[in-house]
PAZA-649336 format. One line per 5 residues: number of its first residue (from 0); their letters; for each residue x, y, z of C-alpha. Coordinates in nm, 3 decimals. Layout:
# residues N
NUM> A> X,Y,Z | ...
***
This chain:
# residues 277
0> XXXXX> -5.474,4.903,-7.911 | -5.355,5.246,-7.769 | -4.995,5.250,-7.623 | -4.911,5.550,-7.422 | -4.640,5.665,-7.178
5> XXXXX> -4.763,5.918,-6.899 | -4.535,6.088,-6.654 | -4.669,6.088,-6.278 | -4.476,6.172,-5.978 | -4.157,6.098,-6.196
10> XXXXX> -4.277,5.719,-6.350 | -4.280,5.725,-6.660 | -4.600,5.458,-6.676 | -4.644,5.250,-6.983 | -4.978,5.191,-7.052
15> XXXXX> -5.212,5.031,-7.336 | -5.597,5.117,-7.374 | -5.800,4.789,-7.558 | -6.103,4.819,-7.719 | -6.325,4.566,-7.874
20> XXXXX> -6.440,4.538,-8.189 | -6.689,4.786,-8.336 | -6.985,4.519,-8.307 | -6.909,4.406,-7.989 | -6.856,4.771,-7.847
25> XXXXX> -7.075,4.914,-7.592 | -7.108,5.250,-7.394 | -6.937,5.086,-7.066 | -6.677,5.271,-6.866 | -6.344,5.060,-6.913
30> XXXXX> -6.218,4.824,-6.689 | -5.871,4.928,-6.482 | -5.616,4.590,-6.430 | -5.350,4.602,-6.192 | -5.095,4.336,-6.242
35> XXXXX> -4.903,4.127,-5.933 | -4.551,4.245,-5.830 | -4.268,4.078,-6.063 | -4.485,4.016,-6.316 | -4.644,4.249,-6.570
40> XXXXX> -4.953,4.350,-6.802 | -4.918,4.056,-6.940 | -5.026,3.829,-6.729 | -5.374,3.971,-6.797 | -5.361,3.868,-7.167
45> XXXXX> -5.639,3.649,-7.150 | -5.864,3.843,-6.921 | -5.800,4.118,-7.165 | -5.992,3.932,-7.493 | -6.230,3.819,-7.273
50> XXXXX> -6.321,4.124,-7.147 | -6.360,4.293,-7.494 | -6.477,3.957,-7.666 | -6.756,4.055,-7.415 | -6.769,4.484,-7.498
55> XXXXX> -6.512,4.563,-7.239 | -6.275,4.865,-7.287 | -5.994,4.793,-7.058 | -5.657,4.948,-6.972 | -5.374,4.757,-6.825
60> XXXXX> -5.019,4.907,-6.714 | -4.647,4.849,-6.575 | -4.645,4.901,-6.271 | -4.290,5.106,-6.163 | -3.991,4.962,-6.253
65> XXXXX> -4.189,4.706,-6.481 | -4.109,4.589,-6.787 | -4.122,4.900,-6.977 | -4.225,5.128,-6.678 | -3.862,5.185,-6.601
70> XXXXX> -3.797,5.237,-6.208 | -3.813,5.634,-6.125 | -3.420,5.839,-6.220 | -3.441,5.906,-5.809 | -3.253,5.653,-5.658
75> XXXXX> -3.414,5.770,-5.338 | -3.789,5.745,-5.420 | -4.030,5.543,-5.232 | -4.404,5.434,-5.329 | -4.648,5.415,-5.054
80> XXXXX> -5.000,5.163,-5.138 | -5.199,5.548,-5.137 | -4.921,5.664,-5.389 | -4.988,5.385,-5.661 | -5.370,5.383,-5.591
85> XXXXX> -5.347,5.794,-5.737 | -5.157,5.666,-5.975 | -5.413,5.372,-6.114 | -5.632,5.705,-6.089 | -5.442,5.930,-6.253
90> XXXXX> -5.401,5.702,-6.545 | -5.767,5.641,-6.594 | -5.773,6.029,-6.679 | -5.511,6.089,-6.813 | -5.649,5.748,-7.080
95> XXXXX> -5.992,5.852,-7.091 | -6.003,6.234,-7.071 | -6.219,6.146,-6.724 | -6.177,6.000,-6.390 | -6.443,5.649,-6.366
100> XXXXX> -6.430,5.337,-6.402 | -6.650,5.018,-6.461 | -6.446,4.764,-6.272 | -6.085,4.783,-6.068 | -5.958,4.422,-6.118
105> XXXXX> -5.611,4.317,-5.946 | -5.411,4.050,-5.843 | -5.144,4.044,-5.542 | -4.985,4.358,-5.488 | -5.285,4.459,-5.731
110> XXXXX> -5.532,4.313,-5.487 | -5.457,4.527,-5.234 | -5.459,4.843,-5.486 | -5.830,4.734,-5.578 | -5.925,4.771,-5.215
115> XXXXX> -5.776,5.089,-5.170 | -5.858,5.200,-5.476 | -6.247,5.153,-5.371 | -6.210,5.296,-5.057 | -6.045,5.665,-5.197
120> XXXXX> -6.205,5.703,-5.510 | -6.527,5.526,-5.429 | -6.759,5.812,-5.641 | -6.507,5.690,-5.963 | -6.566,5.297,-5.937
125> XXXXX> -6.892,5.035,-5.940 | -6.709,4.738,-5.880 | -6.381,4.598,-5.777 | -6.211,4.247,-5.794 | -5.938,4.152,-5.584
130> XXXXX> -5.723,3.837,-5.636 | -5.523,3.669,-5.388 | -5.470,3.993,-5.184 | -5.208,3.918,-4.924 | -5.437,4.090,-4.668
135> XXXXX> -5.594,4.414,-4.529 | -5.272,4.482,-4.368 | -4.895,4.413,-4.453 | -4.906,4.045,-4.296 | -4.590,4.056,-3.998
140> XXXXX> -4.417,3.691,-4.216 | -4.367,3.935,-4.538 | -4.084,4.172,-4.434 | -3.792,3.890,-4.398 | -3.956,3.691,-4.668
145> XXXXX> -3.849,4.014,-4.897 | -3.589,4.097,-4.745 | -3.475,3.737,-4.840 | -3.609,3.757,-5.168 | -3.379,4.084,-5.237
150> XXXXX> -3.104,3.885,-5.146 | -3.165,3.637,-5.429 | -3.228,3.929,-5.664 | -2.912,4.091,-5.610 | -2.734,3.791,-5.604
155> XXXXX> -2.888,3.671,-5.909 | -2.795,4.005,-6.119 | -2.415,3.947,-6.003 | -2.376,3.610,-6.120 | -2.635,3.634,-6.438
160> XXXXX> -2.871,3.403,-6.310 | -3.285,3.332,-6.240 | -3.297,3.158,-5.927 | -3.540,3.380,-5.801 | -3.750,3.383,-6.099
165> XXXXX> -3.755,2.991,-6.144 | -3.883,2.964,-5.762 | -4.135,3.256,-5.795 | -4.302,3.097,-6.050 | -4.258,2.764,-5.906
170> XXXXX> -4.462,2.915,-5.616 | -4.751,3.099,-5.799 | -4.839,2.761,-5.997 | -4.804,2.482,-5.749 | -4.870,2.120,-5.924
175> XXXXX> -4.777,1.870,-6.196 | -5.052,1.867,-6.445 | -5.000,2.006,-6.759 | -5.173,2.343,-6.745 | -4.948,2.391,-6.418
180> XXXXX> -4.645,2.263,-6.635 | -4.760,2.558,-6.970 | -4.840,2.818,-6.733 | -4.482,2.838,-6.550 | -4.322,2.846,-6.869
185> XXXXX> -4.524,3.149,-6.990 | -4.491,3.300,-6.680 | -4.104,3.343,-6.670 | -4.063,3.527,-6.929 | -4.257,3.763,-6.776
190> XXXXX> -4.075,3.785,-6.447 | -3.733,3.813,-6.590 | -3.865,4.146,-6.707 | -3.918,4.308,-6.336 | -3.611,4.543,-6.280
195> XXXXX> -3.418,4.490,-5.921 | -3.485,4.855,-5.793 | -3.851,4.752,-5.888 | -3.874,4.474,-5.723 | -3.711,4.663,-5.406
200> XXXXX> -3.953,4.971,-5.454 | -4.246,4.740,-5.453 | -4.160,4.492,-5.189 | -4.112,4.831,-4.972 | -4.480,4.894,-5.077
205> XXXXX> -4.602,4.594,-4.993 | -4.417,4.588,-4.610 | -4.587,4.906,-4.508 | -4.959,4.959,-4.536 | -5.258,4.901,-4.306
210> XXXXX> -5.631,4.889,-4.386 | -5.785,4.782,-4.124 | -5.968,5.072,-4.002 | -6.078,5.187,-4.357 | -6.211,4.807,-4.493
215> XXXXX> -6.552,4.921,-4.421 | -6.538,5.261,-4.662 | -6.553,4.981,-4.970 | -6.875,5.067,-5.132 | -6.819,4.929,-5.488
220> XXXXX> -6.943,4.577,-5.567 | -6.674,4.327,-5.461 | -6.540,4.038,-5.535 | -6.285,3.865,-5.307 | -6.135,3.548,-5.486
225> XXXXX> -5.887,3.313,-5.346 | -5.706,2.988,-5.509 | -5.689,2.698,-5.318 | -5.317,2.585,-5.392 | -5.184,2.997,-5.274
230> XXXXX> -4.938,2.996,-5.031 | -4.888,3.380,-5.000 | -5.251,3.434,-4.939 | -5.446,3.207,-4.740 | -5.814,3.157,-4.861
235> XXXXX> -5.931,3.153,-4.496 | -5.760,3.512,-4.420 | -5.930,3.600,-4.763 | -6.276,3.457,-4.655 | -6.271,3.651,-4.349
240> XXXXX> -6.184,3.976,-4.548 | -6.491,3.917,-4.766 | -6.661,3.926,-4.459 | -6.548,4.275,-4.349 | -6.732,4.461,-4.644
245> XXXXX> -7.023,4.477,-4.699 | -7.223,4.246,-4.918 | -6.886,4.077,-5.097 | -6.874,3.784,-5.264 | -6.616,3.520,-5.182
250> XXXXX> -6.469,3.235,-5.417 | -6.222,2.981,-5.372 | -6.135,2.844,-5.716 | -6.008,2.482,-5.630 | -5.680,2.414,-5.830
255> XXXXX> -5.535,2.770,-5.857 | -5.225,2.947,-5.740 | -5.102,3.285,-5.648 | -5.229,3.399,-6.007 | -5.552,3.243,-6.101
260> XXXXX> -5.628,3.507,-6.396 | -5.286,3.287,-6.585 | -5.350,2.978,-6.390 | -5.634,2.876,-6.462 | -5.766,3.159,-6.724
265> XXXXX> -6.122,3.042,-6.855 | -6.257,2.968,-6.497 | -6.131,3.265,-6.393 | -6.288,3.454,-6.666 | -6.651,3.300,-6.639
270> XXXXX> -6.628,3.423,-6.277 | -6.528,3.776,-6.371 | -6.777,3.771,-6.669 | -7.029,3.677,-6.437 | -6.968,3.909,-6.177
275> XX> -6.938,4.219,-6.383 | -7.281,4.114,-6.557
***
């Protein structure tokens, strides 16, 4: 494991580089994960042994204001979705001395950035995966549901609290069996993590983008996945993306959240296994 901090645009981006073992190695380019907003690189823990159980190099960040990506010192700065998509490039070269990848794989927020990721650097990436994107466009019902959420936040900071964090995770793994029970308690500590002026800086991201007009300039392989039990983004809006770009799979996985790489890890990782080939 490689841990490295690089400076872009005035993040300082913490980032780790896996590989697998010698005897499982092969001449692959690495796989890029981009993690949902208030959680962090961890939540791709799993995916991460799977991928180099199976000869995967992969790299995995924090996004800004992250865990230890710590928000930018200008208390001004803003992030567009184009901004952060450089970035996820900018990383892979600054990582790997060179600009391609194998695979873009994100959830949430991170869906999205697979998209657009695909559709500017399409020469640097075969294939993309996108989780549980919240759409093709900022959907209209997500600016007052942040702007409510910020409320929480800074409310929660004055009194010392995780009210927000108990119902965000509460709302990524809907249900009452046990594996929904285990994966809210790993997920917290997780959340608690995500800094307030990150959690602003990427809700503002994630309130402003449209690509609509530019779906059709995905070339990679794709793979647009969905879990049944998400309430932030519908499988049918999903199912109808998939259908916007060309020659995409679509997959509902029955049982799963907001976060189906944590919620329900070793389905989700025979699909990605699969699909990567």
């Amino acid at each position: 494991m490689a841990e490295r901090t690089i400076n872009i645009d005035g993040i300082e981006y913490y980032t780790l580089q896996e590989k697998p073992s010698g005897s499982q190695h092969h001449a692959d380019l690495p796989i890029l994960l981009c993690h949902a907003l208030m959680s962090n690189l961890h939540m791709w823990d799993f995916t991460v042994k799977a991928l180099n159980r199976a000869g995967y190099t992969t790299i995995r960040f924090d996004n800004i204001g992250h865990n230890k990506t710590p928000p930018p010192k200008d208390k001004n700065a803003s992030f567009h979705m184009d901004d952060i998509a450089r970035h996820m490039h900018e990383l892979v070269a600054s990582v790997t001395g060179q600009p391609k990848v194998k695979a873009v794989i994100g959830c949430s927020i991170g869906g999205v950035l697979a998209l657009r990721y695909a559709m500017l650097y399409s020469e640097d990436v075969e294939s993309i995966i996108s989780i549980a994107a919240p759409g093709i466009s900022a959907p209209e019902k997500a600016h007052n549901l942040w702007s409510e959420r910020i409320v929480q936040f800074e409310k929660d900071v004055k009194e010392c609290s995780d009210v927000l964090c108990r119902q965000t995770v509460e709302r990524w793994f809907p249900g009452s069996r046990p594996r929904d029970v285990d994966v809210r308690e790993r997920a917290l500590p997780l959340v608690k993590t995500c800094s307030l002026r990150g959690y602003k800086i990427l809700a503002d991201t994630i309130r402003n983008y449209d690509y609509e007009e530019d779906v059709g300039k995905v070339g990679a392989k794709t793979l647009i996945l969905a879990g049944s039990e998400d309430g932030a983004a519908s499988p049918e809006g999903l199912r109808k993306l998939s259908g916007k770009i060309a020659a995409a799979e679509y997959v509902c996985m029955d049982g799963a959240g907001h976060l189906p790489p944590m919620h329900m890890a070793e389905e989700f990782e025979e699909l990605m296994l699969r699909f990567l080939g």
